[in-house]
DOTOR-905247 format. One record per residue (C-alpha): residue number from 1; residue in one letter; x, y, z. Coordinates in Angstrom, 1 decimal. Each point is the difference from the previous one (the first is absolute). Layout:
<k = NUM	r = A	xx = X	yy = Y	zz = Z> $
...
//
This chain:
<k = 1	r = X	xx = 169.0	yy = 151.7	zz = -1.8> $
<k = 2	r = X	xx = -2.8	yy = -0.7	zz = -2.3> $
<k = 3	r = X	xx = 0.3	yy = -1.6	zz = -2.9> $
<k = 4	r = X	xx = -2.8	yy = 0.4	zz = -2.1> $
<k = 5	r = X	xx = -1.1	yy = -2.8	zz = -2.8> $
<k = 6	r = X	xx = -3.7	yy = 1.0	zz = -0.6> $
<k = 7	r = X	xx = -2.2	yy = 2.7	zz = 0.4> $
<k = 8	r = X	xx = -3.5	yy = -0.9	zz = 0.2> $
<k = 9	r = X	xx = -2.0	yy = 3.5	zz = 0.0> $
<k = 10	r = X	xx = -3.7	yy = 0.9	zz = -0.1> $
<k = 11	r = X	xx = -1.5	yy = 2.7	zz = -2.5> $
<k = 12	r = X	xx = -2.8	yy = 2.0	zz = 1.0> $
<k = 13	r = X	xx = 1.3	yy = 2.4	zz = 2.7> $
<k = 14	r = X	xx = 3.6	yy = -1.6	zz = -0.3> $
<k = 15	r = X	xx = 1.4	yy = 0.2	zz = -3.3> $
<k = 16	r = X	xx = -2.8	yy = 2.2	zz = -1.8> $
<k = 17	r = X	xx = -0.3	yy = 3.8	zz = 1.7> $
<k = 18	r = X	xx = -3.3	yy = 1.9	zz = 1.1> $
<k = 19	r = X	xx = -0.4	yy = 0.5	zz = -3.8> $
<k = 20	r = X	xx = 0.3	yy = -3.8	zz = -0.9> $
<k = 21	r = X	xx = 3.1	yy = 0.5	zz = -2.1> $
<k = 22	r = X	xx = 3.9	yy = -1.0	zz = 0.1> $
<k = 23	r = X	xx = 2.2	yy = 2.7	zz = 0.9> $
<k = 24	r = X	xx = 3.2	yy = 0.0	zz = -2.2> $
<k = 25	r = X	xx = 2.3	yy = -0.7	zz = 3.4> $
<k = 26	r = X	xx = -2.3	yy = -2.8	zz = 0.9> $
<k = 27	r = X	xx = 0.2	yy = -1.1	zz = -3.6> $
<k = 28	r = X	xx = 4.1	yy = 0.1	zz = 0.0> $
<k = 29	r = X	xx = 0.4	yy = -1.6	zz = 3.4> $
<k = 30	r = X	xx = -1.8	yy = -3.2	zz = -0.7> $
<k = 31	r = X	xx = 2.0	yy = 0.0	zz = -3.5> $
<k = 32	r = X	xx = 3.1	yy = 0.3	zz = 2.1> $
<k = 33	r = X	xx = -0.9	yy = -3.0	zz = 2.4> $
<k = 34	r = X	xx = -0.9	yy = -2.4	zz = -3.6> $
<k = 35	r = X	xx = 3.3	yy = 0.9	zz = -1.0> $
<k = 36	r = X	xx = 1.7	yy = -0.9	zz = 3.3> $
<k = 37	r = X	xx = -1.2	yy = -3.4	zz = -0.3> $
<k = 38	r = X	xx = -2.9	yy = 0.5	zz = 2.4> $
<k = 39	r = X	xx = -3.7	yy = -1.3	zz = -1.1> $
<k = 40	r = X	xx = -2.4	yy = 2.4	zz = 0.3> $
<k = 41	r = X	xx = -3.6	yy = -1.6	zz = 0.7> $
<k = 42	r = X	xx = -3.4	yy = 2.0	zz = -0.5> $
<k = 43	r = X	xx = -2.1	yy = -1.1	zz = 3.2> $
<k = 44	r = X	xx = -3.6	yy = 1.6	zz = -0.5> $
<k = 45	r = X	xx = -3.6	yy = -1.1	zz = 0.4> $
<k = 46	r = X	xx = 0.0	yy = 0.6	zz = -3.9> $
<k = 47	r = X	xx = -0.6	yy = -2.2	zz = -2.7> $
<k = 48	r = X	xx = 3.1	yy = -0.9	zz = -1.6> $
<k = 49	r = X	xx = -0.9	yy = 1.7	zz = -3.5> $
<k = 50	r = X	xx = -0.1	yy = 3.7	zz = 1.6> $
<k = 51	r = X	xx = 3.3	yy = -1.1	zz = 2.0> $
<k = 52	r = X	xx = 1.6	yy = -1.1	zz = -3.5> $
<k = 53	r = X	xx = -0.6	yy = 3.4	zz = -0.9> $
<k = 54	r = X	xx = 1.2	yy = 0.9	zz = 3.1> $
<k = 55	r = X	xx = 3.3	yy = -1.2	zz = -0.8> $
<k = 56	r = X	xx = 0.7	yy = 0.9	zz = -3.8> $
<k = 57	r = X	xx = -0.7	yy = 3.4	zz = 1.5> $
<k = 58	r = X	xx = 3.1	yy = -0.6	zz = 2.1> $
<k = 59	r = X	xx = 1.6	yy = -1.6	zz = -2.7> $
<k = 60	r = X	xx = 1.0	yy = -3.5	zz = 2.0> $
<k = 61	r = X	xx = -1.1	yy = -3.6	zz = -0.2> $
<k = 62	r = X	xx = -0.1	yy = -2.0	zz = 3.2> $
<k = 63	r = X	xx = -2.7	yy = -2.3	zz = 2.2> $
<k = 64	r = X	xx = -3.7	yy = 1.2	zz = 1.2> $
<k = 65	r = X	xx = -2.0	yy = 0.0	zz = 2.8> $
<k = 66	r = X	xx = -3.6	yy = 0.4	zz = -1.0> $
<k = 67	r = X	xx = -3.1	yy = 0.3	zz = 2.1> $
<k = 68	r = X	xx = 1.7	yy = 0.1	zz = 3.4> $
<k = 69	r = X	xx = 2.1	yy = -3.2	zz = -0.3> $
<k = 70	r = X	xx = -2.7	yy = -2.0	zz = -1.8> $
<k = 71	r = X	xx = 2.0	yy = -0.2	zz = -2.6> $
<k = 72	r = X	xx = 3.3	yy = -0.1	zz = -0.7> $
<k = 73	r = X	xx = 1.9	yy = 0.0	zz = -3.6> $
<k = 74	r = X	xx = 3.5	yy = 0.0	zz = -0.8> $
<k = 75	r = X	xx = 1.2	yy = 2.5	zz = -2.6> $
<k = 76	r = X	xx = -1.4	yy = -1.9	zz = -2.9> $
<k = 77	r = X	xx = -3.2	yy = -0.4	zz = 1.2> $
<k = 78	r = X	xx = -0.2	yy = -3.6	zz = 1.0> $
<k = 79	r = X	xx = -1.8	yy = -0.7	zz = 3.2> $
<k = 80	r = X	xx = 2.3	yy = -0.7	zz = 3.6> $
<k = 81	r = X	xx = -3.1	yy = 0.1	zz = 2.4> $
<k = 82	r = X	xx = -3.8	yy = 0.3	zz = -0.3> $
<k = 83	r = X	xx = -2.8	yy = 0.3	zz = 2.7> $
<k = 84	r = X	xx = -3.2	yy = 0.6	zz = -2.3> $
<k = 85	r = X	xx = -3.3	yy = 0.5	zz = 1.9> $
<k = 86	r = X	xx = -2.3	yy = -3.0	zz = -0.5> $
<k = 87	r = X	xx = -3.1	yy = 0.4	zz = -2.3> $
<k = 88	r = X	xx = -2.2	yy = -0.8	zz = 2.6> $
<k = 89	r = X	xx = 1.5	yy = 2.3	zz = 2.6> $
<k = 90	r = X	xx = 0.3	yy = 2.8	zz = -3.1> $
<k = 91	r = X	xx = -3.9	yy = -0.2	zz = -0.2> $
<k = 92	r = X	xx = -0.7	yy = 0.1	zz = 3.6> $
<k = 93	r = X	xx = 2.3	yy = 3.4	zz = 0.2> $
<k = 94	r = X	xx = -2.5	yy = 1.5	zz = -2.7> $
<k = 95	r = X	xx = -3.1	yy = -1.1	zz = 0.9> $
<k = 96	r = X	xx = 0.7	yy = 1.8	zz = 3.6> $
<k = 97	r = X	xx = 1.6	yy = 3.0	zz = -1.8> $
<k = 98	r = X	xx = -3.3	yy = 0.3	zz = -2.0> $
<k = 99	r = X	xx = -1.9	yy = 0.6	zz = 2.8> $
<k = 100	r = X	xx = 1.9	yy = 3.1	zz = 0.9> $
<k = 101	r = X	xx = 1.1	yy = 3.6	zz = -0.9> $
<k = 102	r = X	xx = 3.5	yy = -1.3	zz = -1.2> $
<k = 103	r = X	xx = 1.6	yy = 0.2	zz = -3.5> $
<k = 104	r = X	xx = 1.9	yy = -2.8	zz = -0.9> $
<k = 105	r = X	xx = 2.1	yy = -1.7	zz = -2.8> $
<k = 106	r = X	xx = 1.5	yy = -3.2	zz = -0.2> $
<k = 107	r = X	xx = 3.2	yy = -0.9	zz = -1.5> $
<k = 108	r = X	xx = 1.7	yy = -3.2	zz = -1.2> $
<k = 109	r = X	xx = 2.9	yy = -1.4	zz = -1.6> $
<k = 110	r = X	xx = -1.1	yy = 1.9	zz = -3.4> $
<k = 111	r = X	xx = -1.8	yy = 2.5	zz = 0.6> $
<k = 112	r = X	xx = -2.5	yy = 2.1	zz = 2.5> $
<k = 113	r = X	xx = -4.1	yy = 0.2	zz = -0.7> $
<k = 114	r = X	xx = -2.6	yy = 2.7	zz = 1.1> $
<k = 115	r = X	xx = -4.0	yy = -0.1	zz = -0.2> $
<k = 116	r = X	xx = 0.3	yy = 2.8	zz = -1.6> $
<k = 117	r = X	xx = 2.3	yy = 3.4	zz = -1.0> $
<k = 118	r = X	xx = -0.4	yy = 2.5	zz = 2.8> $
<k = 119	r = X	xx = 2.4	yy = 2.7	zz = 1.7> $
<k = 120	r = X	xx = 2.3	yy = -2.8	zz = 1.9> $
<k = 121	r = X	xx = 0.0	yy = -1.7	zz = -3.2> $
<k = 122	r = X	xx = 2.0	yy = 3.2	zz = -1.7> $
<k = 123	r = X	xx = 2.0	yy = 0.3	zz = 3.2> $
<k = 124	r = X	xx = 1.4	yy = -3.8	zz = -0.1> $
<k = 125	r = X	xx = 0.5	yy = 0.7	zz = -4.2> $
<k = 126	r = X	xx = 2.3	yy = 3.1	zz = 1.4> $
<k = 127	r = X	xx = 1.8	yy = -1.8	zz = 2.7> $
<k = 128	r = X	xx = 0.5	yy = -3.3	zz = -1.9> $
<k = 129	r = X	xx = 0.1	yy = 1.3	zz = -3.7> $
<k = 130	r = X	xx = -2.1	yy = -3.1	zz = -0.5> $
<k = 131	r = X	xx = -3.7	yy = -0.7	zz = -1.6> $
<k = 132	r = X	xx = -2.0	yy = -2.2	zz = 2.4> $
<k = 133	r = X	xx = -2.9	yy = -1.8	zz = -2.0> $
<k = 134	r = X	xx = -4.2	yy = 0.8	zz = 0.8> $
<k = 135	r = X	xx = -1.1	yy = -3.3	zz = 1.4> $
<k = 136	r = X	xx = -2.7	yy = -1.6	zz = 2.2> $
<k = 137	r = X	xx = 1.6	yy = 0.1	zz = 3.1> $
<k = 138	r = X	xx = -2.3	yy = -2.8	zz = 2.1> $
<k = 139	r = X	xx = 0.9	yy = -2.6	zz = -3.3> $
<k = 140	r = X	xx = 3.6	yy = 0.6	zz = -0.6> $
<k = 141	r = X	xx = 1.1	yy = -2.6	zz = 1.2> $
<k = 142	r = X	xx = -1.8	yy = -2.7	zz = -2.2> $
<k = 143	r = X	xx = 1.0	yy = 2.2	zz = -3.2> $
<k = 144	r = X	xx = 3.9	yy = 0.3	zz = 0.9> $
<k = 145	r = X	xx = 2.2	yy = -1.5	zz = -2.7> $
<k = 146	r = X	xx = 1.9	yy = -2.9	zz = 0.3> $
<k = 147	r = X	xx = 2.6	yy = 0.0	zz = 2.5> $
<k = 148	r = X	xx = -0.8	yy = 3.8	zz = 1.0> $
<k = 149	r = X	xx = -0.8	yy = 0.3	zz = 4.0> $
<k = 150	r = X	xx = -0.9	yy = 2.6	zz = 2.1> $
<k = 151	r = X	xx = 3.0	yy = 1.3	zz = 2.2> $
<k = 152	r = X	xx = -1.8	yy = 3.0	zz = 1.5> $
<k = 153	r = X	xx = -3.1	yy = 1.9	zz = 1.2> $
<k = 154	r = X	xx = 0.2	yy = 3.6	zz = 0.3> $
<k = 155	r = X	xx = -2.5	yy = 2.3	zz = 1.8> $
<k = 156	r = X	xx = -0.2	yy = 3.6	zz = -0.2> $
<k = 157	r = X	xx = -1.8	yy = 2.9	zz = 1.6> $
<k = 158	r = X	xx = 0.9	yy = 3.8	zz = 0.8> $
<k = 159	r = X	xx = -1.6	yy = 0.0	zz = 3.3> $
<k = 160	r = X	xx = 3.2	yy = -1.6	zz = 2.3> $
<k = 161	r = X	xx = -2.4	yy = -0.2	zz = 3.0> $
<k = 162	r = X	xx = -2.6	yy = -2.1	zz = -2.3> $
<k = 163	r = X	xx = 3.0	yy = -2.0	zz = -1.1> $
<k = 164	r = X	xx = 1.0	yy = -1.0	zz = 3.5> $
<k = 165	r = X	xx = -3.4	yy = -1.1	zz = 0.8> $
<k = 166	r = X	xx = 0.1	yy = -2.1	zz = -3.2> $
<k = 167	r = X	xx = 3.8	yy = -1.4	zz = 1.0> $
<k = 168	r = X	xx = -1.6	yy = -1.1	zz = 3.5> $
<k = 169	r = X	xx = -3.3	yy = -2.0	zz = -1.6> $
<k = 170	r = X	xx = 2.5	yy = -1.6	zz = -2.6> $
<k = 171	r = X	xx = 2.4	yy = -0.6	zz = 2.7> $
<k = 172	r = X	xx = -3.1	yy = -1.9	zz = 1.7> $
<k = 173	r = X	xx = -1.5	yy = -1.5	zz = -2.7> $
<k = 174	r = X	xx = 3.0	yy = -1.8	zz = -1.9> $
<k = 175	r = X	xx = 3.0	yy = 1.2	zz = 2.1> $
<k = 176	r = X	xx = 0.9	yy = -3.7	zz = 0.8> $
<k = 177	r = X	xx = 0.5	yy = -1.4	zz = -3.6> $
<k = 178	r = X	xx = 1.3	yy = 3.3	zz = -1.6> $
<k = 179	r = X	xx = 2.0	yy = 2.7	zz = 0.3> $
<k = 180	r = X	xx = -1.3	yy = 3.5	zz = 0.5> $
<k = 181	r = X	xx = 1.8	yy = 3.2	zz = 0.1> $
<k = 182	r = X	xx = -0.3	yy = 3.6	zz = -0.6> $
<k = 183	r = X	xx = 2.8	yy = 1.1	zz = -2.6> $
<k = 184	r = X	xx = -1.0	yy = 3.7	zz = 0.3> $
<k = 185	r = X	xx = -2.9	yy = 2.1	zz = 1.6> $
<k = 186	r = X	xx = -1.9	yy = -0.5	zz = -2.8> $
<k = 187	r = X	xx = 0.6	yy = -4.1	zz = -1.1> $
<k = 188	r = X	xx = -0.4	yy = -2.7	zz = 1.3> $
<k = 189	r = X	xx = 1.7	yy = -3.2	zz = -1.4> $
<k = 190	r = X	xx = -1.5	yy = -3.7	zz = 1.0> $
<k = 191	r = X	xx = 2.9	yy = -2.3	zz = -1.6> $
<k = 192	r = X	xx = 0.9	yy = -4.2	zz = 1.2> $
<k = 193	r = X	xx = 0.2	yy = -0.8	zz = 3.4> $
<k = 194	r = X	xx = 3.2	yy = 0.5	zz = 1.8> $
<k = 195	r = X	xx = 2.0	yy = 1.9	zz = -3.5> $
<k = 196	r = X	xx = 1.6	yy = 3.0	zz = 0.3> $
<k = 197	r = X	xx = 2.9	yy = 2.0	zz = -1.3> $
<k = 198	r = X	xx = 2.9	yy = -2.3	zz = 1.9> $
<k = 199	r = X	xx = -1.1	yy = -2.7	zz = -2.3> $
<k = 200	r = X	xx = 1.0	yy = 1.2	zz = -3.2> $
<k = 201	r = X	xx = 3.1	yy = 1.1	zz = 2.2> $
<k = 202	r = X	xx = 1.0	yy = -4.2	zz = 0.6> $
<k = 203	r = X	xx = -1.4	yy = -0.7	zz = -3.2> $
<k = 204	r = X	xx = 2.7	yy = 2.3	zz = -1.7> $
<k = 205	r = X	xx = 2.8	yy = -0.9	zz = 3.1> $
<k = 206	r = X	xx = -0.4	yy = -3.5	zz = -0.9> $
<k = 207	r = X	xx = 0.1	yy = 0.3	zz = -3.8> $
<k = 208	r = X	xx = 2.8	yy = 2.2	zz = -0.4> $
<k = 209	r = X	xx = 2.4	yy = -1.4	zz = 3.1> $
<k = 210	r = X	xx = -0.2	yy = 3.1	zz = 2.1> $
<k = 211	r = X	xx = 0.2	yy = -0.1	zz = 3.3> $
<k = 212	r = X	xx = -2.7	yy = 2.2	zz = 1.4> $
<k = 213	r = X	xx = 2.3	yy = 1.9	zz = 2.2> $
<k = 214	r = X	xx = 1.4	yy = 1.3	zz = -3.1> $
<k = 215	r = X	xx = -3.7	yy = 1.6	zz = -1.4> $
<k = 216	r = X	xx = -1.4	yy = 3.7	zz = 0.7> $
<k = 217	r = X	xx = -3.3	yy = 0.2	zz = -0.1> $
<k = 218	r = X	xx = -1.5	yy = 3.5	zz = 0.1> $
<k = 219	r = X	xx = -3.9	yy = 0.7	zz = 0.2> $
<k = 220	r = X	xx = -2.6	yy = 2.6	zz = 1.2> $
<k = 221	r = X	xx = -2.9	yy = -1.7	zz = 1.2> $
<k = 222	r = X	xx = -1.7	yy = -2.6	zz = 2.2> $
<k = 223	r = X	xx = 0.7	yy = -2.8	zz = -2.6> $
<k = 224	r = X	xx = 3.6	yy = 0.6	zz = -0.5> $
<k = 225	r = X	xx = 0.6	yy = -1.3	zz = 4.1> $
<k = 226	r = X	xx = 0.1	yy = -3.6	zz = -1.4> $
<k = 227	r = X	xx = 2.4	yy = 1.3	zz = -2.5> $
<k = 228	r = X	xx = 2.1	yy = 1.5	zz = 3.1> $
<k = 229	r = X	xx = 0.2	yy = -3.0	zz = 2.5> $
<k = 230	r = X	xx = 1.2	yy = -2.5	zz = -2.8> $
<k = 231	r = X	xx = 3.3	yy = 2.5	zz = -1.1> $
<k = 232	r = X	xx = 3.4	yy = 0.8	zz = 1.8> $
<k = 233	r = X	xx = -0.6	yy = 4.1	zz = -0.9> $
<k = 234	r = X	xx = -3.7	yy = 1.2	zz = -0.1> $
<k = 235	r = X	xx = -0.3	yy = 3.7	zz = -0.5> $
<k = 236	r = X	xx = -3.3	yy = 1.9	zz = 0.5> $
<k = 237	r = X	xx = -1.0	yy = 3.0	zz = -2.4> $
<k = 238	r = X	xx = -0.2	yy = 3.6	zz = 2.0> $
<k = 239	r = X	xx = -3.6	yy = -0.1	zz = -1.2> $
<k = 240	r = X	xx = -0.5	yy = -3.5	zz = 2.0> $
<k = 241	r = X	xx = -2.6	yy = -0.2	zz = 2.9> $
<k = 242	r = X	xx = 2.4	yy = -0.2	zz = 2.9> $
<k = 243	r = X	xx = -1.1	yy = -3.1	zz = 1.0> $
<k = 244	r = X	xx = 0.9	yy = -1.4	zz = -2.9> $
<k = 245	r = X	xx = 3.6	yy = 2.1	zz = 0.6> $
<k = 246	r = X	xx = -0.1	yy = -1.6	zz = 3.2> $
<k = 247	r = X	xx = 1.1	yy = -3.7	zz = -2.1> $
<k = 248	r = X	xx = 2.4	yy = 1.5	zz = -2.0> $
<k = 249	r = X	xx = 3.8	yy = -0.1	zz = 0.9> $
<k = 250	r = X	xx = 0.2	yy = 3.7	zz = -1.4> $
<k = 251	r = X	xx = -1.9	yy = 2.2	zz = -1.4> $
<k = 252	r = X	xx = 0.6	yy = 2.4	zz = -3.4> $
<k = 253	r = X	xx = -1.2	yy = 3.2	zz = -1.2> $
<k = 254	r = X	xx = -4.0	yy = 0.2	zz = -1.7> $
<k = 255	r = X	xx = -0.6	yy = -0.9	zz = -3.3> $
<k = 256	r = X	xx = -0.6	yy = 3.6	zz = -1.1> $
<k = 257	r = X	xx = 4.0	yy = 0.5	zz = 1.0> $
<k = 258	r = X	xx = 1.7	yy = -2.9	zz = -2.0> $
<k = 259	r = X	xx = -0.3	yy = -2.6	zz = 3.6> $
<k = 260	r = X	xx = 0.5	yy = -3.0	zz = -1.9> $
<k = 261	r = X	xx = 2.7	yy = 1.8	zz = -1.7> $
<k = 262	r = X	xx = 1.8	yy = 0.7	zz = 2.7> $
<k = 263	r = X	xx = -0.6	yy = -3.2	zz = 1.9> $
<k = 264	r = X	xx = 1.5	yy = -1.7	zz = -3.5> $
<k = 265	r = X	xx = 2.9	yy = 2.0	zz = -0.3> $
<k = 266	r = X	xx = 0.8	yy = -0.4	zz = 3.9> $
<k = 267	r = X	xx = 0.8	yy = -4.1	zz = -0.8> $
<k = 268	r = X	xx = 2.0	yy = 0.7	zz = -3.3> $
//
C-alpha cells in the first residue's frame, strides 16, 4: 500500500480551479495531510513570492519548487538547488525575442521585469499577486543587483498556432544549451538546460530523507511529466492533456471538481 511522506503538487490547473482560486475542500485536504505529518511542496513555474502567498492562503509552511525545478527552497527559504540561466545566454534569449511578435518577462531570484506595463503585465499581477518592475529588457542583465540571477524567460502570445512556430525556431536556435517548453497554449517557458520539475522532487527527497516511492506528485500539464517520472504515485488532473494522463499512474477528477482534493484525500 502506499505510504505517502510528501506531496509535491503544481498550482495553475492543479491546485487553483478555472477561476484561479482555492476551494475550501482543496484548502482542508492539504491542511489534513500537514497535520498527518506529510510535507506538502508547492511545485510551480512561479516565483517563490506569489507561491509564499500561495501557501499562507492554505495556511501551511513547508519547502518550494520555483520556476520548474530551478529552484528549490526548503520551508524557510534557504536555497537546496539552483540552475540560474547565464547572463550571456539571458541576453541572447532577448535579443531573439525582440525580433519577434512575442511578449515576454523575465524573472529571477527577486523579482520579474517587463519593458513596459501592458495587458500580460496585469494578467501575471493577477495570477502571481506580484508587482514586476518597468525595465530595459536587452540591459537587464548588467543592472541586476548583486547576487540576483535570472532563473527564467517567459514568452507569451494569444495566437497558439504563432506560438508553436515560435517554440520550433527557439527549439532550433538554442534548443541544445537550454531548455524550452510550452507550459500552456499560450506560454512558453525557456529555463536551464536539462531542469525540470523531478529536480526539485530529489532536491526535497534528498533533504528531507524521503524515499521517492513514498512522494505523490500531482500536475496538469506538459511540465509536470518530470514531476511524474521521479515519484512512486503521480496523479494527472481530469483537465490534463491525455498524453500527459498517459505518465501518470492514475488520474483524478478536473480542478473545477476538487481533483487534487480528492487525489489528497485518497492517500490519507
Amino acid at each position: 500500500m502506499f505510504e505517502c511522506k510528501l506531496i509535491c503538487t503544481d498550482i495553475d490547473g492543479t491546485l487553483l480551479d478555472p477561476n484561479h482560486q482555492i476551494s475550501a475542500r482543496t484548502r482542508e485536504a492539504i491542511r489534513h495531510a500537514r497535520r498527518r505529518g506529510i510535507i506538502v511542496a508547492l511545485v510551480s513555474g512561479r516565483i517563490a513570492g506569489s507561491l509564499t502567498l500561495i501557501q499562507q492562503e492554505l495556511g501551511i509552511t513547508g519547502p518550494l519548487g520555483c520556476f520548474n525545478g530551478s529552484l528549490v527552497l526548503d520551508e524557510e527559504g534557504k536555497e537546496l538547488e539552483a540552475h540560474p540561466i547565464s547572463k550571456e545566454q539571458c541576453t541572447n534569449i532577448l535579443s531573439y525575442l525582440a525580433q519577434t511578435e512575442l511578449e515576454y518577462f523575465v524573472f529571477t531570484n527577486e523579482s520579474w521585469y517587463m519593458n513596459e506595463k501592458n495587458a500580460w503585465y496585469d494578467v501575471e499581477v493577477t495570477a502571481s499577486h506580484t508587482q514586476g518592475r518597468i525595465a530595459t529588457l536587452n540591459s537587464l542583465c548588467d543592472s541586476l543587483s548583486e547576487g540576483e540571477r535570472p532563473f527564467k524567460v517567459l514568452a507569451m502570445h494569444n495566437d497558439s498556432q504563432y506560438m508553436r512556430e515560435q517554440e520550433k525556431q527557439l527549439q532550433k536556435r538554442i534548443g541544445s544549451s537550454l531548455n524550452i517548453f510550452s507550459s500552456s497554449p499560450r506560454y512558453i517557458e525557456i529555463l536551464a538546460r536539462g531542469v525540470d520539475k523531478g529536480h526539485a522532487v530529489r532536491s526535497l527527497c534528498e533533504f528531507y530523507g524521503v524515499n521517492p516511492g513514498s512522494v505523490m506528485a500531482v500536475g496538469d500539464y506538459y511540465n509536470d511529466i518530470g514531476m511524474f517520472r521521479a515519484v512512486g504515485y503521480a496523479v494527472a488532473m481530469g483537465n490534463a492533456p491525455q498524453a500527459v494522463q498517459a505518465h501518470a499512474h492514475a488520474c483524478t477528477a478536473s480542478n473545477s471538481e476538487d481533483g487534487l482534493a480528492l487525489a489528497i484525500e485518497a492517500v490519507l
